[in-house]
N, C-alpha and C positions, 0 to 999 in steps of 0.2 A: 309387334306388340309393344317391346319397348320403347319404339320409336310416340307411337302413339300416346302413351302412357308419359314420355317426356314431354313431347308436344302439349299435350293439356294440363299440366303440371306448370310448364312454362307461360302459356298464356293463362291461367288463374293466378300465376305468382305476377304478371301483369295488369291484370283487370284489378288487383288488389293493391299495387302498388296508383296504380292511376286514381282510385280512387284516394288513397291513404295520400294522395298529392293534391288533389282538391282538399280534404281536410284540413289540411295546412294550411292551403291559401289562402284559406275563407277565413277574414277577420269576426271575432267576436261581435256580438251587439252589443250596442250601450245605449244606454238609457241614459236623458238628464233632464234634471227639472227645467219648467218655462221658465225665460229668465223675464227679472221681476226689476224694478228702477231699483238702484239704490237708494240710501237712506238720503235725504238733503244734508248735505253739510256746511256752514256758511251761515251766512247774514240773512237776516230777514225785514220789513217792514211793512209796518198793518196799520189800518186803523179801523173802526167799529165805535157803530154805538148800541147804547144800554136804556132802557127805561127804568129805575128806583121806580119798587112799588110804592113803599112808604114816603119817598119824597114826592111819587109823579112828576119827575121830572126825568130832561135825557141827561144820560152821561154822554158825554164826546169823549172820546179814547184815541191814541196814538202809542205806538211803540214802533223799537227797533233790539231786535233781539242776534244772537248767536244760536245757530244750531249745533250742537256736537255729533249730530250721530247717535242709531243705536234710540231713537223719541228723544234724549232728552236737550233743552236747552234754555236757556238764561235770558230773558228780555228783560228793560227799562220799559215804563208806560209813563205817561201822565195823560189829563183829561180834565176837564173842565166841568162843574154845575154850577148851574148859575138858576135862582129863583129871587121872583120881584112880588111883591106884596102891595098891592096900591091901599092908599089911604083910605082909614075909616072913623070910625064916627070916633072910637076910642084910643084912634091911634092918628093924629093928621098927618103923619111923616110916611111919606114910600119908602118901602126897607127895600135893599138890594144886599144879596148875601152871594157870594161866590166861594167855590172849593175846589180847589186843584189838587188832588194827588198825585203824588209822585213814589212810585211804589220800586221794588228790583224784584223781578217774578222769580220763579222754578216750573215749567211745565216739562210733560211727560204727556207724550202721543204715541197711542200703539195704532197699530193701519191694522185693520181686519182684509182689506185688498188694495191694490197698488192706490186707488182712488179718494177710498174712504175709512175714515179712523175716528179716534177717541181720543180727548187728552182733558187732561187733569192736570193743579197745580196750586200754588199759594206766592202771596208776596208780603214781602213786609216795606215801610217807610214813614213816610211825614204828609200831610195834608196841608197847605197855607189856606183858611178862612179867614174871609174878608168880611165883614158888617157894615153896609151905610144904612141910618136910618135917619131918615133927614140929615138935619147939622152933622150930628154923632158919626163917628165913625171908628173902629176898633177891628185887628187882627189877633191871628196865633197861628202858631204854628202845631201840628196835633201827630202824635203814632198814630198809625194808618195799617193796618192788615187785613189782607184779605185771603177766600179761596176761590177756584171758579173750575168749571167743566164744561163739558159738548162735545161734538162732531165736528167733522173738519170734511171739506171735498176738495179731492187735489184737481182742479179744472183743467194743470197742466202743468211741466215737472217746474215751471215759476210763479205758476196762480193761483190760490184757494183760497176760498170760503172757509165761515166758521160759523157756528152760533152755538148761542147757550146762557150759562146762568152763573152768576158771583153771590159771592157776601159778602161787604165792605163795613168795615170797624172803622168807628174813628175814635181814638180814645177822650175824654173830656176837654171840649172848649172853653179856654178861660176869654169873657167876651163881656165888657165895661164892669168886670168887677166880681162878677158871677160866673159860674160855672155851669155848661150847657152840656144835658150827658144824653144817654141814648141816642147815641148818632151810630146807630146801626143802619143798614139798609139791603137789601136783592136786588139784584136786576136779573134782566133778560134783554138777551140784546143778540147782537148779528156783526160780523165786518168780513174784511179782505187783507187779505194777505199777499204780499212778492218775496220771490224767495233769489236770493242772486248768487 
């Protein structure tokens, strides 16, 4: 009887430790999030154009920017309008009027998914307006500020799309003498972007 009684005692204190030996072994589960691109960090260069509603005319855009990480980052832009007026009954002379801005932006892009995001920002700087009108001809240089927003789609971790919308300020042109104001304007417009 006692035999017995050790016998089964011994193989339970077995069956128990065998078990309690698999406990062991068995490593824990882990869980970890999908892994997602990082942020771009680096140089970038785009360009895009714009339609002004109130000029009806396009903007031509160019920039090259720095990313920091984290949305935010620093670009230079400039871009070109150019509008021609041909002669009329009260005016015989073709005007030719050009405006190049040259702005230093701030934008901020948040990504809702690896793909597609948001950004927002402002710039400030100088605008050179050119005037020929006929013979005449006259510049300036003008403060230039703007804001602008939209969507962004990453095509691919060095390709994207953008489009959206600005407000460009130009502060008063001084132009044969006179002073030329409400040079405000909107666009909407589209471009492309490389990220390196």
């Amino acid at each position: 009887m006692k035999y017995t009684t050790l016998l089964a005692s011994a193989l339970a204190l077995s069956i128990t430790a065998a078990h309690a030996g698999d406990a062991v072994a068995t490593s824990p589960q882990t869980y970890s999030s999908p892994m997602t691109n990082p942020d771009h960090i680096g140089w970038y260069l785009g360009a895009g154009v714009d339609y002004l509603t109130d000029a009806e005319e396009a903007f031509y855009n160019g920039h090259v920017g720095y990313d920091f990480g984290n949305g935010s980052s620093l670009f230079l832009e400039s871009g070109w309008i150019g509008q021609d007026e041909s002669p009329s009954f009260f005016f015989p002379f073709s005007t030719d009027v050009d405006v190049v801005p040259v702005t230093l932006n701030y934008k901020y892009e948040y990504k809702f998914t690896e793909k597609f995001g948001f950004y927002v920002g402002a710039g400030a700087g100088a605008s050179y307006v050119d005037v020929n009108a006929g013979p005449l001809s006259d510049d300036d240089w003008v403060l230039t500020l703007q804001g602008f927003a939209g969507v962004v789609y990453n095509v691919s971790e060095t390709f994207e799309v953008y489009a959206g919308a600005r407000y460009m300020w130009l502060d008063d042109v001084s132009l044969f003498g006179a002073n030329v104001d409400d040079l405000d304007d909107v666009g909407v417009g589209a471009g492309i972007r490389f990220n390196f």
